[in-house]
C-alpha positions as CSV (number, residue, x, y, z in Angstrom):
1,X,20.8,-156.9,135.1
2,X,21.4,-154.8,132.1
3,X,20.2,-150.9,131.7
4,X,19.3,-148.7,129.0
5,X,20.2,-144.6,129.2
6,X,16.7,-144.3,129.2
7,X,16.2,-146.0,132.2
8,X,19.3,-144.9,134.2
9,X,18.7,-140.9,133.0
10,X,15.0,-140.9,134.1
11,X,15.4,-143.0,137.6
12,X,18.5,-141.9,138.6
13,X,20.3,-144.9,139.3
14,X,23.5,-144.8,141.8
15,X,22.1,-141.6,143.8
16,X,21.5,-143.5,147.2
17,X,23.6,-146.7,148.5
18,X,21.9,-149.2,149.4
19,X,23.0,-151.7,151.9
20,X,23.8,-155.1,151.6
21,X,22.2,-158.7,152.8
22,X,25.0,-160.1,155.2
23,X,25.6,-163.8,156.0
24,X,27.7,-166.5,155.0
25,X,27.2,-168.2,151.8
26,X,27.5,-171.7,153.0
27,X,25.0,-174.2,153.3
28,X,26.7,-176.1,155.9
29,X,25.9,-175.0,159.2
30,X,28.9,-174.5,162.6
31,X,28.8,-177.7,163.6
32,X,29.5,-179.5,160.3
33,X,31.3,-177.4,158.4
34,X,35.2,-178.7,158.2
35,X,37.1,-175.6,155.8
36,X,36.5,-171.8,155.4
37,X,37.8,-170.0,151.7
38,X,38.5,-166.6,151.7
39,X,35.9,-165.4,149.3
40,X,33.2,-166.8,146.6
41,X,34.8,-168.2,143.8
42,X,37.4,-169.7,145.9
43,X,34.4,-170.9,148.1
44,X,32.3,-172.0,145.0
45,X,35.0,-174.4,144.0
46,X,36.0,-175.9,147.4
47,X,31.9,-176.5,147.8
48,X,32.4,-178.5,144.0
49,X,34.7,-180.3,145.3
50,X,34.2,-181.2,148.5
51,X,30.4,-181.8,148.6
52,X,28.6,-182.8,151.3
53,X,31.5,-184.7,152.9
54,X,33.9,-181.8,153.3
55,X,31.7,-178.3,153.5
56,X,33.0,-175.3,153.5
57,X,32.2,-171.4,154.8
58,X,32.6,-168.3,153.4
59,X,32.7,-165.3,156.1
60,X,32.5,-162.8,153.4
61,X,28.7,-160.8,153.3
62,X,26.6,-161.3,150.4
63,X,27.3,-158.1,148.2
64,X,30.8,-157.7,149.2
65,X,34.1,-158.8,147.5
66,X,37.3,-160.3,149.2
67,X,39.6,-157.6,148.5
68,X,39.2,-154.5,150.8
69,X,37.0,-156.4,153.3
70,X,38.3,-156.8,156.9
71,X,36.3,-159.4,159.0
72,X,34.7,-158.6,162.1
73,X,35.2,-160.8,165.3
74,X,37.5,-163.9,165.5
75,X,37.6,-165.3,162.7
76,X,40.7,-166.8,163.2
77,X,39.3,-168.9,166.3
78,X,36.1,-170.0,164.3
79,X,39.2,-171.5,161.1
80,X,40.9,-172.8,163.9
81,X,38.1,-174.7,164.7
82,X,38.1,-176.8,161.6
83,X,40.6,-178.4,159.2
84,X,41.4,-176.0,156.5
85,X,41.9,-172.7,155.5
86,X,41.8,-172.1,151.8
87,X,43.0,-168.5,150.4
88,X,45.2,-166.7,147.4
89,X,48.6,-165.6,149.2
90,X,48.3,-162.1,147.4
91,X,48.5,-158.8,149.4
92,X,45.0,-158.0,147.4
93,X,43.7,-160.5,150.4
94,X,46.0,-158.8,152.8
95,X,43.2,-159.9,155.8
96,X,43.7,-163.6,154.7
97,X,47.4,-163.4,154.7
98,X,47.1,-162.5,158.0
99,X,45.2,-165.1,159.2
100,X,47.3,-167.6,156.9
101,X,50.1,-166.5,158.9
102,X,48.5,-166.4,162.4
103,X,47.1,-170.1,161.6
104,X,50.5,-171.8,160.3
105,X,52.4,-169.8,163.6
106,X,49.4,-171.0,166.6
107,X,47.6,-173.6,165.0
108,X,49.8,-176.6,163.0
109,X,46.5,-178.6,162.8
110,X,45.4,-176.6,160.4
111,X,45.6,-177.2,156.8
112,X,46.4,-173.5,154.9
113,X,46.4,-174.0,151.2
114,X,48.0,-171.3,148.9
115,X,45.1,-171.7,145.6
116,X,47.7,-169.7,144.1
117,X,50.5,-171.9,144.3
118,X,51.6,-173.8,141.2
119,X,50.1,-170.4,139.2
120,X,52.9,-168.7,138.7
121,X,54.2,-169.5,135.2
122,X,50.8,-167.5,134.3
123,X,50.6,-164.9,136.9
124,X,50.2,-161.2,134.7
125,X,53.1,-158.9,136.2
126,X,51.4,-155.4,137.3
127,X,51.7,-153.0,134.5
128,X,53.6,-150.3,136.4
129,X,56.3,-147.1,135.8
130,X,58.8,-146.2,137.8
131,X,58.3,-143.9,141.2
132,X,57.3,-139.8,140.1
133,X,59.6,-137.6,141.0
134,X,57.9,-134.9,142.9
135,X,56.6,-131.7,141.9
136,X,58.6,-129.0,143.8
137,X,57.6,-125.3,144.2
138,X,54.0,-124.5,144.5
139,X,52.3,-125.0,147.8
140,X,49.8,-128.2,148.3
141,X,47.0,-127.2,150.5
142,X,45.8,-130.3,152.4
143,X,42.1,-130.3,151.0
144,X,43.5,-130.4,147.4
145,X,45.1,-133.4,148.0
146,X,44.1,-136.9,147.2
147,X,45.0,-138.5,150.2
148,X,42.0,-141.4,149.8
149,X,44.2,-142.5,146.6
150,X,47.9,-142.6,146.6
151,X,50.9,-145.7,145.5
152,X,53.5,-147.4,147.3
153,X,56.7,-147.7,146.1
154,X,59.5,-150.1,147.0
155,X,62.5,-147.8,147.3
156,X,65.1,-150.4,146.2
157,X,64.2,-150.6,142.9
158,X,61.4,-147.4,142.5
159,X,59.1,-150.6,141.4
160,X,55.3,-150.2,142.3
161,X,54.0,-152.7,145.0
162,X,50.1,-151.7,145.2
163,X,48.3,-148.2,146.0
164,X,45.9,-147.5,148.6
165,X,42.2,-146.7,147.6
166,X,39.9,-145.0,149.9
167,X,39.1,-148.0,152.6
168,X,41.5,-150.7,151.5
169,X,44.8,-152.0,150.0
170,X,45.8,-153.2,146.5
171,X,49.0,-154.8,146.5
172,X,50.9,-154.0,149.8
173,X,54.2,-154.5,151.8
174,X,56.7,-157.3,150.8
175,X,58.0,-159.9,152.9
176,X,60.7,-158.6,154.8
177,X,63.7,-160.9,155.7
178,X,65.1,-161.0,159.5
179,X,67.6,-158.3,160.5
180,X,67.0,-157.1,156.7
181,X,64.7,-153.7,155.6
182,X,62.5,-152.6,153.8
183,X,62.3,-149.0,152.6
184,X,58.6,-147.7,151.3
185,X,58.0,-144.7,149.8
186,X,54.5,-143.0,148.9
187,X,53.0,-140.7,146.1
188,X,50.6,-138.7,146.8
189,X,48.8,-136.3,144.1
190,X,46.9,-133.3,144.0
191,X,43.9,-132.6,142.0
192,X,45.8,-131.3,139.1
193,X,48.2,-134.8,139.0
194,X,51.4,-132.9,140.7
195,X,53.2,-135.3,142.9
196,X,53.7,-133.8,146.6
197,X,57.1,-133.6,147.8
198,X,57.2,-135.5,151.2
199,X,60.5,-135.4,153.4
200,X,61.4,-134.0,156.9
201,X,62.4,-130.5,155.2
202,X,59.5,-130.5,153.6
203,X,55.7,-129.5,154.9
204,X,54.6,-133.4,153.9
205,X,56.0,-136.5,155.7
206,X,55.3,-140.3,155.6
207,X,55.0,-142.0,158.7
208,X,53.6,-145.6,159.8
209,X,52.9,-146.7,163.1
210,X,51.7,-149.9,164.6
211,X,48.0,-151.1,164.3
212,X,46.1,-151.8,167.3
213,X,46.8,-154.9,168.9
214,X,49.6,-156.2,166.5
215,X,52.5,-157.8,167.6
216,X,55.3,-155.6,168.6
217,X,58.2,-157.6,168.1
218,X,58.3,-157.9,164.9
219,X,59.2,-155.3,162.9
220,X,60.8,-152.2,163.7
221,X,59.6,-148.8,162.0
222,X,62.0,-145.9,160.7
223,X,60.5,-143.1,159.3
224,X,62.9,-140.9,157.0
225,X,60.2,-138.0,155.5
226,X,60.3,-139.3,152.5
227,X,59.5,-143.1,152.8
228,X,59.1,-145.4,155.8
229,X,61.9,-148.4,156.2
230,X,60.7,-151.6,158.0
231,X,63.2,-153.2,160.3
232,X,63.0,-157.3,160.3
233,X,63.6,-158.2,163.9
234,X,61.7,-161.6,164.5
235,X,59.7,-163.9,162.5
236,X,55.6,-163.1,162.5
237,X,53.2,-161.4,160.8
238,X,51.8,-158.0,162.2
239,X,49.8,-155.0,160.7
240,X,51.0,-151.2,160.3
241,X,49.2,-148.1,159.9
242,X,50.6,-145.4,157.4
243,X,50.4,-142.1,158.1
244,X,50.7,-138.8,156.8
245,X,52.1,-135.6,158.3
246,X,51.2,-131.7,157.2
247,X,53.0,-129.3,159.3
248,X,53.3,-132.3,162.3
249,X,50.0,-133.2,162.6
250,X,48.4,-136.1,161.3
251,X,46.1,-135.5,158.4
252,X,45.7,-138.8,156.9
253,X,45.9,-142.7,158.1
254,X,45.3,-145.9,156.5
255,X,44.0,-147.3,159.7
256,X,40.6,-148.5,157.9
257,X,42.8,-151.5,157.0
258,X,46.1,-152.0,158.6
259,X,48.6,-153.8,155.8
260,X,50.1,-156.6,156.7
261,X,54.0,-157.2,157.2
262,X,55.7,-160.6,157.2
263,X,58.9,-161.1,158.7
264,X,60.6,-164.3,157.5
265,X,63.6,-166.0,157.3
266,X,65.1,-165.3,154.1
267,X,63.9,-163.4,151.1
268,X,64.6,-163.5,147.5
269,X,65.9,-160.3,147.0
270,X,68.4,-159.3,149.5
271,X,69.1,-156.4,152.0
272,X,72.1,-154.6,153.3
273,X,70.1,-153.7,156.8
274,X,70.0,-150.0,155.6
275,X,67.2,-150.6,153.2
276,X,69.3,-150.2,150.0
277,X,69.8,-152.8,147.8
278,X,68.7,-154.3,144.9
279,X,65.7,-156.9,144.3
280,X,61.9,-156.2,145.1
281,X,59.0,-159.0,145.3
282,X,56.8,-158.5,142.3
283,X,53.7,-158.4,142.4
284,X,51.2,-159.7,139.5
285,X,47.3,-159.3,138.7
286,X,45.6,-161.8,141.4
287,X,42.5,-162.3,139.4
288,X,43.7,-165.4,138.1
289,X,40.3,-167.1,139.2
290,X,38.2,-165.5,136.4
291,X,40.1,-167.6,133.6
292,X,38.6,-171.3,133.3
293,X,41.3,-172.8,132.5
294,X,43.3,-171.6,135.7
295,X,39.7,-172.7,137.3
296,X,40.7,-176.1,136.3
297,X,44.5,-176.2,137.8
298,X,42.9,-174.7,140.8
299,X,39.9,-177.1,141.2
300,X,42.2,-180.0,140.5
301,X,44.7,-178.6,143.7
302,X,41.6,-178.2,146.1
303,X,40.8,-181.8,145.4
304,X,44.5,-183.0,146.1
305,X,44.7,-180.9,149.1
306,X,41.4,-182.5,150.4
307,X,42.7,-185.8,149.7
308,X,46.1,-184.8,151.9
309,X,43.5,-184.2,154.3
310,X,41.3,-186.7,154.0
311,X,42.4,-189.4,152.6
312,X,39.7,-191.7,153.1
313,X,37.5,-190.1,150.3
314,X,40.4,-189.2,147.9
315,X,38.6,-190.8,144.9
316,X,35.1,-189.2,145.5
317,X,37.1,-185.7,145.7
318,X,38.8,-186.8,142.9
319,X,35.6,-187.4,140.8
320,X,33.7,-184.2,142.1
321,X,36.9,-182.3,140.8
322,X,36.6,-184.5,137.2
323,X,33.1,-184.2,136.7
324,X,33.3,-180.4,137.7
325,X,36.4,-179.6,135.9
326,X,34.4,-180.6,132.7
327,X,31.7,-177.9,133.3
328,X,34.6,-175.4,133.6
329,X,36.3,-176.5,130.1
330,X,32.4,-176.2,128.6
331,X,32.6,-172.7,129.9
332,X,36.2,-172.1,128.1
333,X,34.7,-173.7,125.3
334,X,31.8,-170.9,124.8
335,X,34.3,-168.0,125.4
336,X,36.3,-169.1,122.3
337,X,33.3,-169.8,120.3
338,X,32.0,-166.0,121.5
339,X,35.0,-164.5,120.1
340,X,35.4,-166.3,116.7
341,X,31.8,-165.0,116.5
342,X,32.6,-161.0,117.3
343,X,32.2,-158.3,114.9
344,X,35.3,-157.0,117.2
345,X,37.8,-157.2,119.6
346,X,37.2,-154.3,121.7
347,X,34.9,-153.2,124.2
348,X,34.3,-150.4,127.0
349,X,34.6,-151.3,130.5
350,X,33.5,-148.3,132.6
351,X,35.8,-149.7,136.0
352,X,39.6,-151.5,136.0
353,X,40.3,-154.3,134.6
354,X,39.7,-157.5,137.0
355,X,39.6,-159.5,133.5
356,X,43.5,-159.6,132.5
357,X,43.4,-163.0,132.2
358,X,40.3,-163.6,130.3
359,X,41.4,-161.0,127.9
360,X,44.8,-162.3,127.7
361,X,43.1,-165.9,127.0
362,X,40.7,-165.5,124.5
363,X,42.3,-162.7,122.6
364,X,40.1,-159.6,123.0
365,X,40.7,-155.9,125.1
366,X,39.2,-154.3,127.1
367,X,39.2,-150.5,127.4
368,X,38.9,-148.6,130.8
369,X,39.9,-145.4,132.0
370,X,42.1,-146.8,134.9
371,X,44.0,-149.7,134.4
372,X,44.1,-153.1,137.2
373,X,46.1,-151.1,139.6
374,X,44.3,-147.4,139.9
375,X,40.5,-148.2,140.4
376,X,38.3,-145.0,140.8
377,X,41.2,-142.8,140.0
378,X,40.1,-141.8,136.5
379,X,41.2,-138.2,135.0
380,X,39.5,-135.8,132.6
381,X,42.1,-137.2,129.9
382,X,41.4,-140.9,130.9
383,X,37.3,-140.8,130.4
384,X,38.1,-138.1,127.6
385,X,40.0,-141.1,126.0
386,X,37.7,-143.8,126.6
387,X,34.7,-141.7,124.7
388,X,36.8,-141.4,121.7
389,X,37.3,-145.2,121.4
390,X,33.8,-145.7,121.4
391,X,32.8,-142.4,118.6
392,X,36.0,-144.1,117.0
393,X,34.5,-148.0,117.0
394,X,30.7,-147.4,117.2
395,X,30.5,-148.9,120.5
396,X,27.0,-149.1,121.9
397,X,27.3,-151.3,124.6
398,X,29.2,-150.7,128.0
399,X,30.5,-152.9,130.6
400,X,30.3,-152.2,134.1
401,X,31.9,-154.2,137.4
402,X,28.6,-154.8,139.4
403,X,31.0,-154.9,142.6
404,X,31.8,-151.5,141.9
405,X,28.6,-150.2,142.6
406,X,26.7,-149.8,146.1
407,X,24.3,-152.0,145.3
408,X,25.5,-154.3,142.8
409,X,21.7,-155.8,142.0
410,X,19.9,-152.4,141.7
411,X,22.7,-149.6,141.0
412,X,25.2,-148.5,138.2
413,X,28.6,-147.5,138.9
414,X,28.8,-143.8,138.5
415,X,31.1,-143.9,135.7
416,X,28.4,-145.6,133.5
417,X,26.0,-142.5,133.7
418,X,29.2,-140.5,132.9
419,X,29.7,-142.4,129.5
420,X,25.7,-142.3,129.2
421,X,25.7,-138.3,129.9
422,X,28.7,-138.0,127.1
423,X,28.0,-140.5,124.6
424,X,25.4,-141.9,122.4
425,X,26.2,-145.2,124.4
426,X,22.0,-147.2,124.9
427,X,22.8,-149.7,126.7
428,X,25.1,-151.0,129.9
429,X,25.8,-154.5,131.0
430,X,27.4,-156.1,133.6
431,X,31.0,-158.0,133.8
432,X,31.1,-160.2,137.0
433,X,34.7,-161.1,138.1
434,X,33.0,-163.6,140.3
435,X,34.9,-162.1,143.4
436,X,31.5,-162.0,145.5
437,X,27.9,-162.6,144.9
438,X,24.8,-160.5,145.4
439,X,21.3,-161.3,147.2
440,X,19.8,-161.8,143.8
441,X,22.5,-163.7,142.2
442,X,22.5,-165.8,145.6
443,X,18.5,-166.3,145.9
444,X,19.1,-167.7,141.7
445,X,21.8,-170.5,143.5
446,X,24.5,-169.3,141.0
447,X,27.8,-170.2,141.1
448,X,31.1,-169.3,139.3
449,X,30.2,-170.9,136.4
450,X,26.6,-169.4,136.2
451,X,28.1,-166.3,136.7
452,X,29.9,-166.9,133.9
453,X,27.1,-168.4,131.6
454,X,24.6,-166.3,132.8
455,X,26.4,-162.6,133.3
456,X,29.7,-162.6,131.3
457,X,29.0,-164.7,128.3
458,X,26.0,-162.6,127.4
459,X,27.3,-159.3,128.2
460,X,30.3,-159.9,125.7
461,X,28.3,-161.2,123.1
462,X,26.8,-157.8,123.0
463,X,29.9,-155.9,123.5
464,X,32.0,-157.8,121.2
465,X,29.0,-158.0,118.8
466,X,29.2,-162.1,119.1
């Protein structure tokens, strides 16, 4: 659905949530179904593939994304029930990893399959700068503090691993190798960007603690003020809890979603046991699934995978992938005839920026006021900015992340009536990165790749002037 600023200034859009339709997106019912993915487009493809013969389940709610969604009940005992697990091994998913983890450790019969492996070659490394030093000398009040949005920080190299936003993680903690460490530090703002010192001579400290119910024996936690050091002491997954200390009481926790910490064997990068040394897992852009022509490598895994499983039917998985993989290249097709077709190269997206990798492929930008890895942390300067690119290129048309809005059939994210309110912007659009579905997109029967032809494709044509 696309508004106009006459529409959203008069009605009012985005003042009211409204909730979403849950259930599973699945056709196949319990009793037939033989693989769960780990969210829609995942889903979507493994459906392509496998067809009737080999349905799978998607436990994510209609309305919802992947990322930042925890699942309720046990889900792990309802996978375990069938043959395969199907996920992206990126701490984005940090609730799959998990059960990746918990499936390969108690149940061998299981198939887990990594869509991300074989990726890497085109995996987009986070764009990220090195640790903030703190701000020292005034005095940070609690409620002027944005504890609802801060980064972690491996401490070995000051790299950035992910940040925490409001109910969920992006990016997370990196394996950590047996009788090895891991040191993490925090940054935590205030409302005028001043980075809080945290330390145990200083009124802030970081803490973590265990999540309920996670296994114990598995890491061991040190916290040192400024950063908390994981301990490797057995090899498991479990969940921690970070936690944040004014004056020695707790004034902030990230137990909304626990993040996940894997113990294993060896790591790349290695450790001295005190938690300094060199080397830190890096950590790329996950939203490789919005670029067809990654689609394709992925489709074409799912179908080899099934075959591993199922070897029986190899050659019908094999032609559901072919005959599939061609609708996917037709897609690819219309993005590069869009952009030879564009007046321009740039357009506004009011939200981050899911769409690296389509960008990256077909050779256009797109402008937000937070980047991939700060979403709904925009400042004065960063919408500031964003207006003058689109006084500076006439831009009438913005984008807006559905997903990123309460109700992603009926309600604008609240940047868009910023840029309306500011701007002489008519007209807002939206830019699926295919992460989820809503009840109307569902009710249509679209998929990925009439999200794609039916969303995206339209919604840059008018952006890019196509």
């Amino acid at each position: 659905m696309n508004y106009t600023r006459r529409s959203v200034l008069k009605s009012g859009l985005g003042a009211a949530a409204v909730g979403t339709t849950a259930g599973c997106l699945g056709d196949a019912t319990s009793d037939n179904v033989r693989g769960y993915a780990s969210f829609f487009a995942l889903w979507d493809w493994a459906q392509q593939v496998g067809g009737d013969r080999f349905p799978f389940e998607n436990p994510v709610e209609v309305g919802r994304m992947g990322h930042g969604w925890s699942p309720d009940g046990d889900l792990v005992r309802d996978i375990a029930g069938t043959e395969c697990f199907l996920y992206l091994d990126t701490p984005e998913f940090s609730w799959a990893q998990n059960i990746a983890g918990e499936l390969e450790r108690d149940y061998d019969d299981v198939h887990v399959i990594d869509a991300m492996e074989g990726l890497e070659p085109y995996l987009i490394p986070f764009d990220t700068d090195p640790m903030p030093e703190p701000d020292y000398g005034p005095e940070y009040d609690p409620e002027d503090l944005l504890f609802e949005e801060f980064d972690i920080y491996d401490r070995r190299s000051n790299e950035q691993l992910g940040y925490w936003h409001v109910e969920h993680w992006h990016g997370g903690v990196p394996d950590v190798a047996v009788d090895a460490a891991v040191p993490i530090g925090i940054v935590i703002e205030d409302e005028q960007g001043r980075v809080v010192p945290l330390g145990d001579d200083e009124p802030y400290r970081v803490d973590a603690r265990l999540a309920d119910g996670a296994d114990a024996d598995v890491v061991e936690i040190e916290s040192r003020g400024d950063r908390v050091v994981f301990h490797g002491r057995s090899v498991g997954s479990t969940a921690v809890v970070f936690e944040i200390y004014y004056e020695g009481e707790l004034v902030y926790d990230t137990a909304d979603e626990p993040a996940g910490v894997d113990v294993v064997e060896s790591t790349a990068g290695g450790s001295n046991g005190d938690g300094e040394s060199d080397g830190a897992r890096e950590y790329h852009d996950p939203h490789v699934w919005t670029d067809p022509v990654l689609a394709v490598r992925t489709v074409e895994r799912i179908a080899a995978d099934l075959a591993e499983i199922d070897p029986e039917h190899a050659d019908e998985y094999a032609e559901n992938a072919s005959a599939y993989a061609e609708r996917l290249r037709e897609v690819d097709s219309q993005f590069e005839t869009l952009v030879d077709e564009a007046d321009r190269d740039v357009a506004v997206l009011a939200g981050h920026d899911s769409f690296q990798y389509l960008e990256r492929r077909y050779g256009f930008e797109l402008r937000t006021p937070v980047g991939v890895t700060a979403d709904a942390a925009e400042s004065f300067d960063d919408v500031s900015r964003l207006i003058d690119v689109i006084e500076q290129r006439d831009i009438d048309t913005v984008l807006y992340d559905p997903f990123e809005a309460h109700d992603p059939d009926e309600e604008l994210p609240q940047m868009v009536e910023v840029i309306f309110e500011h701007t002489d912007i008519e007209e807002a659009m939206p830019l699926t990165p295919a992460e989820g579905t809503t009840p109307e997109w569902q009710e249509n029967g679209w998929g990925w790749v009439e999200q794609m032809e039916e969303i995206n494709l339209p919604s840059l044509r008018a952006a890019l002037g196509a």
